[in-house]
C-alpha positions as CSV (number, residue, x, y, z in Angstrom):
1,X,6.0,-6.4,12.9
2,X,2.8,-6.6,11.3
3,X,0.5,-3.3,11.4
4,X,-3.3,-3.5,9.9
5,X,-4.6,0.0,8.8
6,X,-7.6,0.6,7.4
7,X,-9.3,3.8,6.9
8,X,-12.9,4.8,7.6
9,X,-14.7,7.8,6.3
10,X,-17.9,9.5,7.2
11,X,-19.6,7.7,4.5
12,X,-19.3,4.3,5.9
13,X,-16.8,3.4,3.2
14,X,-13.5,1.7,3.5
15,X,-10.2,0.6,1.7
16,X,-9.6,-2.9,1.9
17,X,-6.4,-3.5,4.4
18,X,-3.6,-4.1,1.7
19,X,-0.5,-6.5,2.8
20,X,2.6,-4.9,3.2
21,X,5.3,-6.0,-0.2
22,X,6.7,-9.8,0.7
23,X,10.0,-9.4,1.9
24,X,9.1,-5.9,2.6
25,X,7.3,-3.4,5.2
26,X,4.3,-0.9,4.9
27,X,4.2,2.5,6.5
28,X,0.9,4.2,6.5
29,X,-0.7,7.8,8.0
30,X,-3.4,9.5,8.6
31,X,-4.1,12.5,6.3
32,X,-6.9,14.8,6.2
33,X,-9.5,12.8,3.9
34,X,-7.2,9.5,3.7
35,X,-4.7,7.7,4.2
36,X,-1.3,7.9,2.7
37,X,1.4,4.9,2.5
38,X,4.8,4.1,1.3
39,X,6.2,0.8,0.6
40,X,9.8,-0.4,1.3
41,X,12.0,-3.4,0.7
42,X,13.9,-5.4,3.7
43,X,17.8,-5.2,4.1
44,X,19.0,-7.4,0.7
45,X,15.6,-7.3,-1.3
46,X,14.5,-4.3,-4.1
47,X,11.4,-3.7,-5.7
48,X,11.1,-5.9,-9.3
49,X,8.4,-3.1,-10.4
50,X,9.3,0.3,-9.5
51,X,6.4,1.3,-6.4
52,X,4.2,4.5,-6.8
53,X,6.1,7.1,-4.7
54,X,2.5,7.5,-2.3
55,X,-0.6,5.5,-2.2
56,X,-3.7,7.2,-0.7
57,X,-6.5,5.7,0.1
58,X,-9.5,8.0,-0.9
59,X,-12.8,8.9,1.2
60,X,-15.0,6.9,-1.0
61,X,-13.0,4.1,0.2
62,X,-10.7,3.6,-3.6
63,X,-6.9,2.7,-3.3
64,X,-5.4,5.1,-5.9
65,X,-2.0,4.0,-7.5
66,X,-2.3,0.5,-5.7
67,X,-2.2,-1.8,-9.0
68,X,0.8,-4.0,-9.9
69,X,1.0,-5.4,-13.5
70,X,-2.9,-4.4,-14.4
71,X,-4.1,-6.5,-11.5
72,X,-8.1,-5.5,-10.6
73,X,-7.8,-6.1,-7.2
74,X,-5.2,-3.0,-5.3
75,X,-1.9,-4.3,-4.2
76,X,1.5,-2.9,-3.3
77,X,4.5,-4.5,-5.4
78,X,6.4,-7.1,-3.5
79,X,10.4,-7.3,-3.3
80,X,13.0,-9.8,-4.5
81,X,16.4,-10.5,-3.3
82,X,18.9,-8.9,-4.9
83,X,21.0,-11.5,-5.3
């Protein structure tokens, strides 16, 4: 299942909807001032980099924490089987 999340703010300014992991699932809230999410792996499949326990999404519309191997653009780490 497939859910899009982005956030708005009262600034007009807005994350960019990230994917959820590949082989893996996104769970996002509402929070105040942002929006929080965790990432997790499928039945079978782990995380190759270790995620960020919480990635928030801040009013002025910046991902914090959502950067895998120095990329510029936010992602969330994607998962491998564990086989």
């Amino acid at each position: 299942m497939k859910v899009l999340i982005r956030c708005f703010f009262s600034q007009d300014k807005s994350c960019p909807d990230l994917p959820p992991p590949e082989n893996g699932a996104k769970a996002c809230e509402m929070w105040l001032n942002g929006v929080f999410c965790t990432v997790h792996c499928n039945e079978g499949y782990g995380f190759v980099e270790q995620p960020e326990d919480v990635y928030f999404c801040t009013p002025g519309g910046t991902w914090m924490n959502a950067f895998v191997n120095g990329q510029k653009a936010p992602a969330f780490p994607d998962c491998s089987s564990k086989n």
